[in-house]
N, C-alpha and C positions, 0 to 999 in steps of 0.2 A: 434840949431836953430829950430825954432817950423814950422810943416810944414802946410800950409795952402790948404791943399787937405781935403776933409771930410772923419772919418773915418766909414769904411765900417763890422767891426768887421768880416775877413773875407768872406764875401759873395760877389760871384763875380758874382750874378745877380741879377734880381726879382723874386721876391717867393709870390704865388699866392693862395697860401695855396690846403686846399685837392681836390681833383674834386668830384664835386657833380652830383650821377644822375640826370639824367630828370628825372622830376616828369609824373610819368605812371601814366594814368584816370582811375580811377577803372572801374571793369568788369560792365556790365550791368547786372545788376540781374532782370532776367524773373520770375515772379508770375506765378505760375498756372495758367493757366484758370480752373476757374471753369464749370465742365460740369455735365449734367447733366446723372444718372446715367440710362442706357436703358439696358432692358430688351429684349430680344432677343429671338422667338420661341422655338429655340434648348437647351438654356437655362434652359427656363420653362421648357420643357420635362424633361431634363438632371435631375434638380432640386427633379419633380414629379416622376421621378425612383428610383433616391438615396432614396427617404421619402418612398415610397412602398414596398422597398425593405427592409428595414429597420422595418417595421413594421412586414412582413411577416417571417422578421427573430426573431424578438420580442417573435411572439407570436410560432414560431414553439420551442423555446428554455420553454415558459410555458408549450406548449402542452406536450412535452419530460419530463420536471420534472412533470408533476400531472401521467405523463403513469407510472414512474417510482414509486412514490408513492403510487399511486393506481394500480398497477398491478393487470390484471381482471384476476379473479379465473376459472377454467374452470366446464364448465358446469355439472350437476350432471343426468344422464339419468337410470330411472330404469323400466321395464317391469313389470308392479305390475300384470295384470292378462291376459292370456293367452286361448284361446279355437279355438282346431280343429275338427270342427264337419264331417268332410267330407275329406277326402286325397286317393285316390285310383290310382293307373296306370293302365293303361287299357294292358288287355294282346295280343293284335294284332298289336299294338305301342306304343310308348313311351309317350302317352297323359296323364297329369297328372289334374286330379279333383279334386279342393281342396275349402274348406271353413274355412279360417283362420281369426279370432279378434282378435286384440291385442289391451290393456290399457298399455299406458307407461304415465309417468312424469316426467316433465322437470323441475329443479328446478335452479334459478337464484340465485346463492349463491352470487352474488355480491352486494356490501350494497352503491355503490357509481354510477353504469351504470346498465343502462336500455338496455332492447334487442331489437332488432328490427331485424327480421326473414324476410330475402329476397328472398327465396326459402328453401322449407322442402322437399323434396323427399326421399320415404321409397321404398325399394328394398326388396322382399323376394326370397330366393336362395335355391336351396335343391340340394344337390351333387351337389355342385358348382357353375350349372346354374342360371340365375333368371328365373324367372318363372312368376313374376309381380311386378307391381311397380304402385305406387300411387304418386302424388302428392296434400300436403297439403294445403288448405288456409294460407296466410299469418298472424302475427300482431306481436304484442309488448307485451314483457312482465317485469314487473316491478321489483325493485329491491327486493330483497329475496323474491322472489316468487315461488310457485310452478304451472305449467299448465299441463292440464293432455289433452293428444291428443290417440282421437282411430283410428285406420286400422282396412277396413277389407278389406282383400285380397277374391275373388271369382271368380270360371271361371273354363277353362280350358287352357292349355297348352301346345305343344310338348316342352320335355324334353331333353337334349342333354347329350350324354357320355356314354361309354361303360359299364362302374358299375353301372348306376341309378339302371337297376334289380335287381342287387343280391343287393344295399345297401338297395331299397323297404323291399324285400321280407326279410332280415337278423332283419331290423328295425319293421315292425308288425309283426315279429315273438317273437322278443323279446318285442313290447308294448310300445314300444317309438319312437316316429320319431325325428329328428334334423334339426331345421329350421335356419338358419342363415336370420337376420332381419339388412341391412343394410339403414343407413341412410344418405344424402347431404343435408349438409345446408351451405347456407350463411346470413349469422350479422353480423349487426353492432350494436355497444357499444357507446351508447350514456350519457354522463356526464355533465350538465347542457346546453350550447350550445355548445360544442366541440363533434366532433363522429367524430369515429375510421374509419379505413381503414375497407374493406369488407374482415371478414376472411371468412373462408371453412370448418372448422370441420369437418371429419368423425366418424360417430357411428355406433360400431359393436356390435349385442347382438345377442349371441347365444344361442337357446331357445331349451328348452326338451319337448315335449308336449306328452301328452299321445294321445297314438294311439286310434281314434273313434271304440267303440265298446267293447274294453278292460277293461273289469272289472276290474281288477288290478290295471293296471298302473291310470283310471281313479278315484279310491279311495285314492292312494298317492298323486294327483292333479298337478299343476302346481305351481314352485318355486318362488317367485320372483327373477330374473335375476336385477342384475348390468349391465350397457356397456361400454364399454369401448371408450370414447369419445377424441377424439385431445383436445389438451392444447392453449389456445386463445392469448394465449403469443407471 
């Protein structure tokens, strides 16, 4: 017998199918604002350092490679003529009388810096002491050049040291005296607009001169002397 209940194909409730989220409002999306870009005192400074600095390191990195390339030659100095017409010590003290010229030249063997002479100071020394000293006018002298510069030493002076006597008396007996001719300078080296740092060179030339009055030694004459000058390096 057919039964007249509805059939439910096992399902013994209602069925509502899946769950569905809420629907979430999307986020709000914020644009930039557009601002505009400001400049700021400390800025600008900050800015104008890094660019200075930058420059100065530029060009110190040139200056390094042309020193290295052109590395300056050092100066060439020789005493071409020499005359002591007057040198005596007096015999009651140690007062020394003397009349000494010297010709020397200076030669700028460099083909790429020019010189510029900031103080010349010539020293002349006998047994050790100085005994006088000159100082030069200044200038400039140009690439491979030679300048010839004269001293004359004149006057008198007390002498200091236990042997100046006997080294006098041993020296015009023998017809030669020994003068040491000491030199200070300072230049600079200049290379189209770039110039060097202030060097100092010392120059040592030690000179034979014949003894005034010496027939002998005044017929062998005076040699030309080389000197021996510091390296500009």
């Amino acid at each position: 017998m057919a039964s007249n209940e509805p059939h439910h194909d096992g399902l013994t409730g209602a069925f509502y199918g899946p769950n569905i989220p809420p629907e979430v409002p999307p986020p709000n999306v914020h644009r930039p604002k557009h601002r505009r870009h400001e400049f700021k005192p400390y800025t600008l400074l900050c800015t104008a350092f890094k660019i200075f600095t930058l420059v100065l390191i530029t060009i110190g990195i040139i200056v390094l490679c042309l020193w290295l390339i052109y590395q300056p030659q050092t100066l060439k100095i020789h005493v071409q003529s020499a005359n002591l017409t007057l040198f005596n010590l007096s015999a009651s003290n140690l007062t020394l009388y003397y009349n000494l010229s010297v010709n020397l030249t200076v030669r700028n063997p460099n083909q790429k810096y020019n010189l510029y002479f900031k103080r010349i100071e010539a020293d002349a020394l006998y047994n050790g002491p100085r005994f006088d000293f000159l100082l030069l006018p200044l200038y400039k002298q140009g690439r491979k050049n030679t300048t010839t510069l004269v001293f004359r030493f004149q006057g008198q002076n007390l002498v200091n040291g236990d042997t100046v006597r006997s080294t006098f008396d041993r020296e015009k007996g023998e017809g030669w005296f020994y003068i040491d001719l000491k030199m200070y300078l300072k230049v600079r080296l200049k290379m189209l607009i770039v110039q060097s740092v202030e060097y100092r060179p010392d120059v040592s030339c030690s000179l034979r001169l014949p003894a005034p009055g010496n027939s002998t030694s005044a017929a062998a004459g005076f040699a030309v002397t080389e000197c021996n000058v510091d390296s500009l390096s």
